[in-house]
N, C-alpha and C positions, 0 to 999 in steps of 0.2 A: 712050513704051514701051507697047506690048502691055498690056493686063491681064487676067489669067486668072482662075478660079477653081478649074481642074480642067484633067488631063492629057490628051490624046486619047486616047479607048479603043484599044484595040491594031490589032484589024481597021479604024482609019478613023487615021491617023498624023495627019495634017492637020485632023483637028476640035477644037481647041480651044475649052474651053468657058468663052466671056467674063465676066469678072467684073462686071458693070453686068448681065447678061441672068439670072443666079444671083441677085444681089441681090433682082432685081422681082419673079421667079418664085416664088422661098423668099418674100418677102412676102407676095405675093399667097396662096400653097397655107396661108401661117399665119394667113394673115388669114381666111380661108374656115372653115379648122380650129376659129378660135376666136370665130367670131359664133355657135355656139349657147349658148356662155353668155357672152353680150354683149362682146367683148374683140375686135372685128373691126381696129379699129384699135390697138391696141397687138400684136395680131400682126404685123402689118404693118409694123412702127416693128420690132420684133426681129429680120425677115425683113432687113429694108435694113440694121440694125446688126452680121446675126452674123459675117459675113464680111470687114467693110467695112477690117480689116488687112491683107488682103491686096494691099492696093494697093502694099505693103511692096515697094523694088526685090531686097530681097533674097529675098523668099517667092519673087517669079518668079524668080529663079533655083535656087532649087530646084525650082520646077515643070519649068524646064528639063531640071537636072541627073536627076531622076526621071523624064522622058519618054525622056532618054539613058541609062537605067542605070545612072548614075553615083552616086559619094556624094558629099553634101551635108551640111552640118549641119542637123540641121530649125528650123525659123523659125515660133513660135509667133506665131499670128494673132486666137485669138479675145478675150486678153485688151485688144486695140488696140482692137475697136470697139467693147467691152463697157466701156473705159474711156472712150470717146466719149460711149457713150451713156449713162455716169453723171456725167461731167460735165453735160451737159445739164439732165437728168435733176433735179439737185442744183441748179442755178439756177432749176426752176419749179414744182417738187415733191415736198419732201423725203420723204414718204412714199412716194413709188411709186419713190425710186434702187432699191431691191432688185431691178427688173426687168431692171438689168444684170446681176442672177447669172444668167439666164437665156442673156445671149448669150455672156457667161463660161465656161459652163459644157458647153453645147451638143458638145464632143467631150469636156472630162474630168470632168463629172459637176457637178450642184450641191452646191456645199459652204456652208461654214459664213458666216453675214452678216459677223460683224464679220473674220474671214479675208478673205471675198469683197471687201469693200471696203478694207481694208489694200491686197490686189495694187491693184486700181485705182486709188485713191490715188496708190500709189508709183507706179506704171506713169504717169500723168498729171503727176505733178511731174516727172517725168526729164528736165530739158533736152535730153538726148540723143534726145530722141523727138518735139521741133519739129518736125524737117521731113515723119516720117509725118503727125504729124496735120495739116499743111498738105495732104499730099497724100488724109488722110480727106475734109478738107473741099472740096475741091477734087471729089472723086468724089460725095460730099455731094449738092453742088448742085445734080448734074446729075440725080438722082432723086427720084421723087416721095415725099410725104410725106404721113401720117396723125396726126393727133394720138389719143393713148392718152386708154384708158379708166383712171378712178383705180381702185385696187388695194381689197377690202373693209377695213372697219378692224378689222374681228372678228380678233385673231390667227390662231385656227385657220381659218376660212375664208383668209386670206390665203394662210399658206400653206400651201393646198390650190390655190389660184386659183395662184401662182407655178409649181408642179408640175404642173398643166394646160396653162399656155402654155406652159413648157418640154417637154411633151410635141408640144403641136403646132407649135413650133420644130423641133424635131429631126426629127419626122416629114415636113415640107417640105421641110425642107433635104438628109435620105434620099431623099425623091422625086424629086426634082429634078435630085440630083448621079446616080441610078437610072439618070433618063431621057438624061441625057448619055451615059452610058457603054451602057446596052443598050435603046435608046428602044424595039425590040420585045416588053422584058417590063416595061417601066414600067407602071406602076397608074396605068390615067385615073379620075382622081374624077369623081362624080358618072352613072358609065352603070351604079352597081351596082342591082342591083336591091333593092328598101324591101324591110322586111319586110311589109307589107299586099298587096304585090303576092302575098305566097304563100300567102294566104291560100285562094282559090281552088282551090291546089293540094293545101294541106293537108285541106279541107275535104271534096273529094270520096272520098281517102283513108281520111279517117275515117271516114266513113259506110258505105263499102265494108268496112272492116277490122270496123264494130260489126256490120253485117250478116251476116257470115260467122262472127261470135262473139256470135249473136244469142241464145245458150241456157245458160242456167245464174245460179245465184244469185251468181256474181262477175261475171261480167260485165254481169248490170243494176245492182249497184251501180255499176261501172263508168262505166254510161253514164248513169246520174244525177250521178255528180262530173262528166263530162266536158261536159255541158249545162248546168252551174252555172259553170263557168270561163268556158264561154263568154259566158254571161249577165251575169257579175259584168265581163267584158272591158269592157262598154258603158261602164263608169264613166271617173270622170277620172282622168287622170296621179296618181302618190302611192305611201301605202306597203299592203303588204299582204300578206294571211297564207293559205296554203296547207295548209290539215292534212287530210292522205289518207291512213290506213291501210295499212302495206304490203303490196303488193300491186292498189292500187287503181285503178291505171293513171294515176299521178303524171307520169309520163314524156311523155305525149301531150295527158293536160289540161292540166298546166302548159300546154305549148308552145301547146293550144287558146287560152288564156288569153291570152295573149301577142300571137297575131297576132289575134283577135278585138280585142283592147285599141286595137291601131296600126292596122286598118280602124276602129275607131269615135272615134280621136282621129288622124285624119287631118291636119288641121291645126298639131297639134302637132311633127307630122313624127321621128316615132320613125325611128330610123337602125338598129339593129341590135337583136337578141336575143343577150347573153349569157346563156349557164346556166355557171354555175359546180359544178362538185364538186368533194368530199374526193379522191376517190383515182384513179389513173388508172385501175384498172379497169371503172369505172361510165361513165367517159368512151369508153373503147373501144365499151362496148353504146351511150350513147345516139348516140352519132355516125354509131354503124350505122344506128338507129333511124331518123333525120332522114335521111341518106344513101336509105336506100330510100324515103323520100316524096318529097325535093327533090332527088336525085341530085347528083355530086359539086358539080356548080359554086357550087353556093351554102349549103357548110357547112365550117365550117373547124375541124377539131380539135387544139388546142393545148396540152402538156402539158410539153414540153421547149425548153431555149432555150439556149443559149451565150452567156459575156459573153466578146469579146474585149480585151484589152487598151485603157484610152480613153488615147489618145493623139492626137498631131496630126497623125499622117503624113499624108501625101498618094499615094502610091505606090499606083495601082490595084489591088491583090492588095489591101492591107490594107481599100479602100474596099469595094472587095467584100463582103469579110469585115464589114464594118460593116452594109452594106445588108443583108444576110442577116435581121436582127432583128425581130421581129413586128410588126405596126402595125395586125391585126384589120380587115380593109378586106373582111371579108364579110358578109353580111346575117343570118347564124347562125352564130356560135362557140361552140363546146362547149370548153372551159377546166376546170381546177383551183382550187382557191381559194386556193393558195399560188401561180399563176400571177399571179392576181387581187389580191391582196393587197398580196404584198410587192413588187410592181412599185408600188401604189398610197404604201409607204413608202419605195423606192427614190429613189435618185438617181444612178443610171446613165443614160445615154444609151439605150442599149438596151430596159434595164424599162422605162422611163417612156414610150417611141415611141409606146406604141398608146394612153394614157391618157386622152387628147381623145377618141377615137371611143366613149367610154364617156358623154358626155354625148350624151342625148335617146335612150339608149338603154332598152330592157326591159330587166332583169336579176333573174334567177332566181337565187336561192341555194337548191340544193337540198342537202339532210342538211342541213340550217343549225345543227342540235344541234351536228354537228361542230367549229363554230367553236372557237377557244382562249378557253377563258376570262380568261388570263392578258394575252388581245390584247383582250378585251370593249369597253374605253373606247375605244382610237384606233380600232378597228374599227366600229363602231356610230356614232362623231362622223363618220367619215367617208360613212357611208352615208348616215345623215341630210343631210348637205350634200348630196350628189348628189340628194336628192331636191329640195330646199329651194332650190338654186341652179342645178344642171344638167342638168334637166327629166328626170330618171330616177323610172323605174315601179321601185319596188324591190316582189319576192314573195319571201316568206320562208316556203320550203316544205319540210316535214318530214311522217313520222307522230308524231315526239316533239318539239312544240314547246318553246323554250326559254323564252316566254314573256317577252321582254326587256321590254314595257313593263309586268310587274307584279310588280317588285321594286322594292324600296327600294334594294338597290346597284349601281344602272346608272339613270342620271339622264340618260343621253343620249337615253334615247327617251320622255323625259319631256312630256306634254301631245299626243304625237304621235299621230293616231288611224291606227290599226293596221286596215283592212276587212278581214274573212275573207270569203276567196272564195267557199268553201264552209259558210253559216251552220252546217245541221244535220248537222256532221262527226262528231258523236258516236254519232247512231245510225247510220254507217258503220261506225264501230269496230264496236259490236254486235255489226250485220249479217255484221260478213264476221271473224268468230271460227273461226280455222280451224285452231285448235291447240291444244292442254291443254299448258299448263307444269308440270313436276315438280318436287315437293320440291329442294330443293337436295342432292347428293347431294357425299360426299367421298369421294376415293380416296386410298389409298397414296402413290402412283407412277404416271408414266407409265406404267408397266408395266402396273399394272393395268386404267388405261383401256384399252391398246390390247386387251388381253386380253379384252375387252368388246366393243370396236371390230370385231374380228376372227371372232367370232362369227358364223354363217351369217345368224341374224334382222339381223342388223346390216348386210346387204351394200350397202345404200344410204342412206350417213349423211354430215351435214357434219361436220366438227371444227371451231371458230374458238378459235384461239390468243391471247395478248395478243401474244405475241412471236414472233420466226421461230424464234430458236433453242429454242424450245421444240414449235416446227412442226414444225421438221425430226426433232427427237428424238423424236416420236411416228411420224414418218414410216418415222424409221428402224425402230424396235421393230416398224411391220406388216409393214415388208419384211422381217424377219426372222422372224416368222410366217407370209410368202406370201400375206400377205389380199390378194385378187384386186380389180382395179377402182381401181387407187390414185394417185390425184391429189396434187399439191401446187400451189400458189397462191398468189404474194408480188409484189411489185412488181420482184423483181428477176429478174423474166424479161419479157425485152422484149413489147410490145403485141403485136406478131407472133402470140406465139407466146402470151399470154394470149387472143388472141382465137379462136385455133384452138383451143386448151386448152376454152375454156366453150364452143365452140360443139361439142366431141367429148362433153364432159358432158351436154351440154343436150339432144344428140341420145340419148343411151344413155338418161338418165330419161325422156324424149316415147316413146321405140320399147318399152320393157318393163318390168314393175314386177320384171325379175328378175335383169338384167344390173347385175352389180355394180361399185357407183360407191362410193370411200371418196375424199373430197376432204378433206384435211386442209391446214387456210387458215390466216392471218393473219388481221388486222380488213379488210383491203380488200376482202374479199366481201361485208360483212356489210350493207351501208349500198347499195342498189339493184339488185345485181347480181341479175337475172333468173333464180335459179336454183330449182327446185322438187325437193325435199327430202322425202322422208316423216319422217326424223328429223334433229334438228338437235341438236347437243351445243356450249353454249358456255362456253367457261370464265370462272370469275367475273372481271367488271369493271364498269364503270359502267352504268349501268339504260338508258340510251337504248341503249346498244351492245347490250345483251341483248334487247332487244324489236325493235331492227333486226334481228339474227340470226335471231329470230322469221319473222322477214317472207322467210326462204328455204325456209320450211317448209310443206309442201302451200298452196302461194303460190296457185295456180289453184282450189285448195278443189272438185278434181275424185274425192280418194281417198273410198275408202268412210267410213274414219275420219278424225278427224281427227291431227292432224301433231301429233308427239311434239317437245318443247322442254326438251333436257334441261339446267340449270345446275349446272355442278360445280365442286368446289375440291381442290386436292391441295397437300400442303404446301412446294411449292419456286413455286408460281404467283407469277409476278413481273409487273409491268407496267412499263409508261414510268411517268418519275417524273411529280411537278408535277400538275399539274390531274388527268389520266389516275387519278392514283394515289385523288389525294382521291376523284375520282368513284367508284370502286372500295367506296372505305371509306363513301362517304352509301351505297351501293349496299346492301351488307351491312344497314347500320343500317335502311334500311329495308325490305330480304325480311326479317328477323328476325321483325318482328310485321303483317308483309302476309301475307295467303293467295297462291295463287298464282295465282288469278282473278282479283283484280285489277289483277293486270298489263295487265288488258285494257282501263283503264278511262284515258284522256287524261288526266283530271285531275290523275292520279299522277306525270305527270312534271313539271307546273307545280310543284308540291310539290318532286321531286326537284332542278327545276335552281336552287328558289329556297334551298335547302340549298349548293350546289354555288357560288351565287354570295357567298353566306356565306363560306363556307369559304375564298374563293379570292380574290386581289389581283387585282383586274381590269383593272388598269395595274401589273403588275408592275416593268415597268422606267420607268416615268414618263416613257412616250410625246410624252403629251401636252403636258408640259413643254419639252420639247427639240422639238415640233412650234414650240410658242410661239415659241423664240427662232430661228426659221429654221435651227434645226440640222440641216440634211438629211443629212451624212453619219453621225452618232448617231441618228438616227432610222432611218436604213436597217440598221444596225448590232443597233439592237436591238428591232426587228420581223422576226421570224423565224419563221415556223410551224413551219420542219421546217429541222435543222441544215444549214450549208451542204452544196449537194453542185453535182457536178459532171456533165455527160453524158456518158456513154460508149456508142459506138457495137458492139454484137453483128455483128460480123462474118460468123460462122460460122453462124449460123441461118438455115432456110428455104436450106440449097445454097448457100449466100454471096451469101445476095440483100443481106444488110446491106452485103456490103463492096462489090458494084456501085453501089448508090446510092451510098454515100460518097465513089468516086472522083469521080462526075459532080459531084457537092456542092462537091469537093477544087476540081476543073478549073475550075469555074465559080461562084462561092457565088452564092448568091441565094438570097431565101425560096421558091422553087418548089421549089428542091430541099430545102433543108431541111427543107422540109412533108412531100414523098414520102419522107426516112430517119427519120423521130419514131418508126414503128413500129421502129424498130430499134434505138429507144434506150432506156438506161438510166440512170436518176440514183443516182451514188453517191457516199454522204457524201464529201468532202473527205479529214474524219481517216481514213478506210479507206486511200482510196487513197494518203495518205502511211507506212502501215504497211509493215514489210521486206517482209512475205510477200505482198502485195497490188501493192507497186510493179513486180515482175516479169511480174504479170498485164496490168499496161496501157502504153498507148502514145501519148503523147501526137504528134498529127498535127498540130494545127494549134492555132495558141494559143489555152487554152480548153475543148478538143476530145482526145477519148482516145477508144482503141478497146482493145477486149477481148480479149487475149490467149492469156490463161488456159483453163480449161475452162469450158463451157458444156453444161449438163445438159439433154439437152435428151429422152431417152431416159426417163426418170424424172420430167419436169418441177419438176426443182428451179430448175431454170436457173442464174446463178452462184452455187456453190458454194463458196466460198471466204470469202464473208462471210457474218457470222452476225445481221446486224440487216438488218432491211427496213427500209429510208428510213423508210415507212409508222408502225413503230412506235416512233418518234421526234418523229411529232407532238406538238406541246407541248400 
């Protein structure tokens, strides 16, 4: 009999795609995946085992029955070879059987060790499953073989190293099954381009760009960080620290840093630059940013994702729908740090895809202040390894560092020598002091601020909120004064229509100091976003969040005076709970007996976050615990930055350009199209969308996948109206 691995794509009926030709290929792409951190052959060994059940007579007759349309019972395959290869496995090394959760797992996710090996076990003792495994070994024979590399013995390395090869298992075995079905948009590894190669490009850019902003006292600080990034590039692969002032052109020396680093460790063969951020809206500007130096082909902005259902079907629509999943195969990605993260504690097939291509890469954590502190320990153990095992440049870039390696409670970054890119970052602070902080002032009410707000001196101010629903309740109060110029700003207006939003602000502050601008925000402006402010009001919260807010305030240090920074408190000011909260309360304790000069001064936040790490369990949910004992589905469970949510599609924005893309997406899934509808998406908590009043707003299209029903503000720029929390302020 025939053996398959996959249906004929539709437009070709007669291509069957053979299961021996699946097996070499998934190998070979795993094996490839996982020589940069030394694992070439036990990729290789997962590649030949993940599918090796379908030799099953019964799987091909469902592949049948699925090319005919018909129903079938479905006929699970990955536990056959994942029991094969722990058999094996178990007679020459008992330490590394775990690497059958890998090909176990490969469509429903890595779970728990001693679960994972109970199924295979049982699966393996079954008399009733002689004759497949005769016909494993039977296919066995006929294909080539690799012997595995042994697994670390370090628990938490171990399993970290299982969650790597399980990423670039599943990422082969996506490619591969890709190239069967649309071999015109399959991904050829290996023709992308390095990042050293854009080196060139980036360089001439820059030089052009300092030249034309060749005047004024920020932009030669400017171009002193940006000459230091590059200089400090020269060094070796490792870890290291980024402190730039806001405003200091962090955006482009970073990235200087970066491709200067991968032309002067050529050899080491850096593969990609990620920068990671907090919020999507930083991610809109800097993608823009990169986009105008390197144009589209070689920047990929990544923010939103869908999980479908992990099952076993085989039914091309559902596989479809599978390949659609990220796997980061561009030379620059611009990402989230919840993209980042909790894909790095997942154990989905989908999170985990792109995991591999994170090793021998750059990677930039920018706002790194941002991190949770409640996540500090698994998050921190796990960077460390990437540096330590899978030749990653980690830069840890902020204007308010959090100082990891000089506390007493975070032992993870203990002995680790930490380079600043920039030694003399202090006398930048100084230098580029471009704003006078106010007394802390208290109001009433809402009421009274906007009453202030509203004011004619007042016509070009920020608000930053802790919360939406307190965003919008100021919002409301100017609209009811008519205060002219009036913005809002949350994450729950699609990228779309954020990006048009700041670039309408951005242009009304560049053309006149008299056209009035009242942009009343959330935290997601606060932390990069490129905006220049003669006054900024933020209300009380944590010290790094107020000094970021800062950095939106005569940011260019072009006005005659300098930028007004006003911190206020009113008595219903709420924030997120947990960590958010505590920061709040060091925050208080210390403006209490600080002036407000020296907010200006770095040292002040080493102080503030080693309070902050006091105060706060920095393995709250005992990660690192349930890392030990292979527990991947508890570990995914409870690494969480930001509560679950869900993506939903804005239909109605931009003349129903959301709901064009979506169709093309619908007809055909693929990551191309998924990439071209992100601007059009929105993530929204889970619990929202199972509330009465919320369930009539959406629509679920495709498993996974909802679209927007409801109203969309888009006249007012609240955007969806209906919910009262922005994702955003739910960060833990």
């Amino acid at each position: 009999m025939r053996m398959n691995a996959h249906t004929p794509p539709k437009e070709s009926p007669n291509n069957w795609h053979p299961l021996d030709e699946h097996l070499i290929q998934t190998a070979k792409l795993c094996s490839e995946f996982a020589i940069p951190f030394g694992c070439g052959g036990t990729g290789f060994m997962l590649g030949i085992f993940h599918d090796l059940g379908k030799v099953n007579p019964k799987f091909q007759e469902y592949l049948e029955a699925c090319h005919k349309g018909e129903n079938y019972e479905r006929v699970p395959h990955s536990i056959c070879g994942a029991s094969y290869l722990w058999k094996i496995l178990r007679r020459t090394n008992m330490q590394d059987v775990n690497l059958a959760m890998c090909a176990l797992g490969h469509h429903g996710g890595l779970s728990e060790v001693a679960t994972s090996q109970g199924k295979l076990d049982e699966w393996w003792g079954d008399v009733q499953n002689n004759s497949l495994k005769k016909n494993m070994q039977e296919l066995l024979n006929e294909l080539p073989q690799r012997k595995p590399e042994l697994l670390p013995e370090n628990e938490l390395c171990r399993e970290l190293r299982l969650r790597m090869l399980f990423s670039a298992l599943v990422d082969a075995d996506y490619l591969d099954t890709e190239k069967h079905f649309n071999s015109d948009k399959s991904s050829v590894r290996g023709q992308w381009t390095r990042p050293s190669d854009l080196w060139s490009i980036f360089r001439s850019n820059q030089l052009r760009m300092m030249w034309r902003n060749r005047n004024g006292n920020v932009n030669r600080i400017r171009k002193q960080i940006y000459y230091s990034c590059v200089e400090a590039g020269k060094q070796s692969p490792g870890l290291f620290r980024l402190t730039v002032p806001t405003g200091g052109g962090k955006t482009r020396s970073g990235l200087g840093f970066a491709l200067s680093h991968a032309v002067a460790n050529k050899t080491h063969g850096f593969r990609r630059i990620i920068v990671a951020l907090p919020y999507t809206s930083i991610i809109d500007q800097n993608a823009r940013v990169y986009r105008d130096i390197f144009g589209d082909h070689f920047v990929l902005e990544h923010h939103s994702q869908y999980e479908i259902p992990d099952e076993e079907k085989q039914d091309e629509t559902y596989l479809r729908q599978r390949l659609a999943a990220e796997n980061w195969d561009f030379p620059l990605i611009v990402t989230t740090t919840v993209q980042l993260f909790e894909s790095f504690f997942s154990n989905k097939p989908s999170r985990c895809r792109k995991l591999h291509n994170i090793a021998h890469s750059i990677l930039i954590l920018d706002e790194v202040q941002t991190l949770p502190p409640e996540l500090l320990k698994p998050t921190m153990d796990v960077l460390r390894t990437l540096v330590d095992e899978y030749g990653v440049t980690l830069v840890l870039s902020t204007a308010t560092q959090p100082a990891f390696d000089q506390t007493p409670y975070l032992k993870e970054f203990d002995g680790f020598k930490i380079t600043e890119i920039v030694p003399d970052f202090a006398d930048h602070f100084k230098a580029l002091q471009r704003v006078e902080y106010q007394p802390v002032r208290s109001y009433e009410s809402l009421s009274d601020l906007a009453e202030e707000i509203a004011k004619p001196n007042n016509s070009q101010v920020l608000v930053i909120m802790n919360t939406r629903k307190h965003a919008l309740a100021l919002h409301e109060e100017l609209r009811e004064r008519h205060a002219e110029g009036l913005y809002h700003l949350s994450t729950l207006l699609c990228g779309a229509h954020r990006k048009r939003l700041l670039l309408e602000i951005t242009e009304r502050l560049k053309s006149s100091n008299t056209l009035p601008v009242r942009l009343i925000s959330t935290q997601v402006v606060e932390a990069g976003v490129d905006l220049d402010f003669p006054v900024v009001y933020r209300v009380m919260g944590p010290l790094d969040r107020i000094v970021q807010a800062a950095g939106r305030c005569n940011r260019e240090g072009k006005r005659a005076e300098k930028g007004k920074v006003v911190i206020f408190d009113f008595p219903d000011n709420a924030s997120p709970k947990g960590a958010y909260k505590i920061g709040m309360d060091d925050a208080k304790t210390i403006l209490s007996r600080i002036t407000a000069e020296q907010l200006h001064e770095p040292e002040l936040y080493t102080e503030y976050f080693q309070m902050l790490f006091r105060d706060v369990n920095l393995d709250k949910k005992e990660i690192q615990s349930y890392r030990c004992d292979l527990n991947y589905p508890s570990v995914a469970e409870k690494y969480k930055l930001i509560e679950d949510t869900l993506p939903v599609v804005i239909t109605s924005y931009d003349n129903n350009e959301g709901d064009r893309r979506l169709q093309k997406h619908l007809m055909a899934p693929s990551r191309e199209t998924w990439r071209k509808l992100m601007p059009f998406v929105v993530n929204l908590r889970y619990h929202d969308l199972k509330k009465d009043d919320i369930k009539q707003c959406v629509e679920e299209i495709s498993p996974g996948l909802y679209k927007w029903i409801g109203v969309y503000d888009d006249k007012t720029h609240r955007g969806i109206r209906d919910i009262l929390h922005d994702p955003a302020d739910l960060v833990i």
